[in-house]
C-alpha positions as CSV (number, residue, x, y, z in Angstrom):
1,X,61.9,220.0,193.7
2,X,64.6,217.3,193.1
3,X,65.9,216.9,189.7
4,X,65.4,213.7,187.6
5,X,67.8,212.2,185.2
6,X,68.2,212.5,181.6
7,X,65.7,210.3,179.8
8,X,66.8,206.5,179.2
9,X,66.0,203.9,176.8
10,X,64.1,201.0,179.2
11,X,67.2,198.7,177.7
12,X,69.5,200.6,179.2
13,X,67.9,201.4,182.5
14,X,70.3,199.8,184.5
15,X,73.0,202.8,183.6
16,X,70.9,205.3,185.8
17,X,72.7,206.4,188.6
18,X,70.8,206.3,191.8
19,X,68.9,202.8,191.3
20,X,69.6,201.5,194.4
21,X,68.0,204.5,196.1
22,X,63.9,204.8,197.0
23,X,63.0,207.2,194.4
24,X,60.4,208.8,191.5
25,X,60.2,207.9,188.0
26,X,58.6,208.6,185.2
27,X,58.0,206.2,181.8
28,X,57.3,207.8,178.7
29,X,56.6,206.2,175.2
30,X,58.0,207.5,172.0
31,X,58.8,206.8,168.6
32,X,61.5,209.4,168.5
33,X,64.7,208.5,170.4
34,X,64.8,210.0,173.9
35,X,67.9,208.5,174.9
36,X,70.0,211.4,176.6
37,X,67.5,214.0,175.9
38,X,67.0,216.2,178.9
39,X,63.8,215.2,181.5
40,X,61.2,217.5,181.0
41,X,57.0,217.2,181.3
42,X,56.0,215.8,177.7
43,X,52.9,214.7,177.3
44,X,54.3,211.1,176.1
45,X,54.6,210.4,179.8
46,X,52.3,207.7,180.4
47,X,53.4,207.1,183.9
48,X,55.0,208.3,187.3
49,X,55.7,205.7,190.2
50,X,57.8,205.9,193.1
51,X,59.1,203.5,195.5
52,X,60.6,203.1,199.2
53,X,61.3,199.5,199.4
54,X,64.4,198.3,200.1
55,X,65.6,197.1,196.9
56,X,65.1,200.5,195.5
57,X,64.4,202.4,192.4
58,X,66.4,199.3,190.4
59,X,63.7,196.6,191.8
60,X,60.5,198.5,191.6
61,X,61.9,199.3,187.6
62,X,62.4,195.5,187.5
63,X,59.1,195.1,188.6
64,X,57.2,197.0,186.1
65,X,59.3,194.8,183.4
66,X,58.4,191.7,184.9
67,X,54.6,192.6,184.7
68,X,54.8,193.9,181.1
69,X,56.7,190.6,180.3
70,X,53.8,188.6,181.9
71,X,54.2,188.3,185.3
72,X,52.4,190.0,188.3
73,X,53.3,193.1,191.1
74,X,52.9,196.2,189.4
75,X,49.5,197.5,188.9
76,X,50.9,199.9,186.4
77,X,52.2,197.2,184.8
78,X,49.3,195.6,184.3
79,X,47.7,198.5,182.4
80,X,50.6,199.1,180.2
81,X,50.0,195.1,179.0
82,X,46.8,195.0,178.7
83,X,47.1,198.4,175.7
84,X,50.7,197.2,175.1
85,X,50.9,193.5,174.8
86,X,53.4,193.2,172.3
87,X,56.8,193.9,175.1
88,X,59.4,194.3,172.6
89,X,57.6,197.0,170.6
90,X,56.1,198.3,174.1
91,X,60.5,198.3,175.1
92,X,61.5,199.3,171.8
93,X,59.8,203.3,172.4
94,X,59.5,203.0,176.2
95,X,62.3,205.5,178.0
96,X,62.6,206.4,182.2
97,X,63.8,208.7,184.2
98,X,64.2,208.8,187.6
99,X,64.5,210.8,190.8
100,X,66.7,209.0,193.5
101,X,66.6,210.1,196.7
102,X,69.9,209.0,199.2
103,X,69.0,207.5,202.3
104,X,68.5,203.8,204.2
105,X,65.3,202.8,203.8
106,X,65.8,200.0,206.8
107,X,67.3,202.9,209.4
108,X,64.4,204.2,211.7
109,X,66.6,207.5,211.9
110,X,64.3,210.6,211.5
111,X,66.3,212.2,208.7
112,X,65.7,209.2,206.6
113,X,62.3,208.7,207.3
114,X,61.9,212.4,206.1
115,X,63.6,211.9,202.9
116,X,61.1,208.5,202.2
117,X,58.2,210.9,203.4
118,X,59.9,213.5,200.7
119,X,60.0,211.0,198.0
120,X,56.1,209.9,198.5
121,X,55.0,213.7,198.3
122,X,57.7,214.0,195.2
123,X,55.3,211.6,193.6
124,X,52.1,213.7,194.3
125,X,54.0,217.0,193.4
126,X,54.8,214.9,190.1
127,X,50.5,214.0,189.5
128,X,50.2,217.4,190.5
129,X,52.6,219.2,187.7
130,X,51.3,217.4,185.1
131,X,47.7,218.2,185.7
132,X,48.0,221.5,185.5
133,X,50.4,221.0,181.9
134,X,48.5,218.5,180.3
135,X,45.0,218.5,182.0
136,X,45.1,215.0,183.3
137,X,47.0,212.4,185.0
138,X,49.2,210.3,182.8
139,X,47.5,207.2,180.8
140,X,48.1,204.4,183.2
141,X,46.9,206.3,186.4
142,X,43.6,207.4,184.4
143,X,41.7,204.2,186.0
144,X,39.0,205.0,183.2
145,X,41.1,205.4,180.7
146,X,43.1,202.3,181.2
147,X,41.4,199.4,183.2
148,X,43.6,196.5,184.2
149,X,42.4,193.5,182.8
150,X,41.1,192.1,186.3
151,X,39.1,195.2,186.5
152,X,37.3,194.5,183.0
153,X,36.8,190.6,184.1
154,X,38.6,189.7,181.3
């Protein structure tokens, strides 16, 4: 399996090498600084995403920020606001890590559509671990245990 990064603060996301690669990720919340800390499977993982788009691991990240400021185009993101609506306390104990994956997401060359294949089953291998070491799939994929607002018709 490929190897993420060392954890990151989410202000500091930008210093990950890899962003403009499609890619895995994984957000965790704590109250203890993460910030260099090796990636393993805690259980303060709230969330696992992954992304082929063109812009890469850097725009879906930028994403997620935009709908925790407010804004709209990440579903996870939407669940994260609606249990954390305060976003600098949310930023203040939220850390990444991600998993890029090198290739051109716009070439139809059959190595790279392999290693954007690879990244989308990285994602399901990710679900997959940390089922069977915490029992359940992080917060903000639990649909149950965290609605989007839309879904509440709120």
């Amino acid at each position: 399996m490929a190897v993420f990064s060392h954890w990151e603060s989410w202000s500091n996301r930008a210093t990950l090498a890899g962003l403009t690669f499609p890619g895995v990720y994984a957000l965790a919340l704590s109250a203890e600084n993460m910030a260099g800390a090796e990636f393993t499977w805690i259980a303060d993982i709230i969330y696992v995403g992954m992304t082929n788009a063109k812009g890469g691991l850097r725009s879906r990240l930028q994403q997620f920020d935009n709908t925790v400021k407010g804004g709209d185009g990440h579903g996870g993101g939407h669940r994260v606001r609606f249990k954390h609506s305060d976003y600098d306390k949310l930023v203040s104990q939220l850390y990444v890590s991600v998993c890029p994956r090198r290739c051109d997401v716009v070439a139809c060359d059959p190595t790279d559509l392999r290693v954007m294949g690879q990244v989308a089953l990285h994602e399901y291998e990710c679900f997959a671990l940390f089922v069977e070491l915490h029992g359940m799939l992080p917060e903000f994929h639990d649909k149950k245990r965290s609605p989007k607002k839309k879904a509440l018709g709120v």
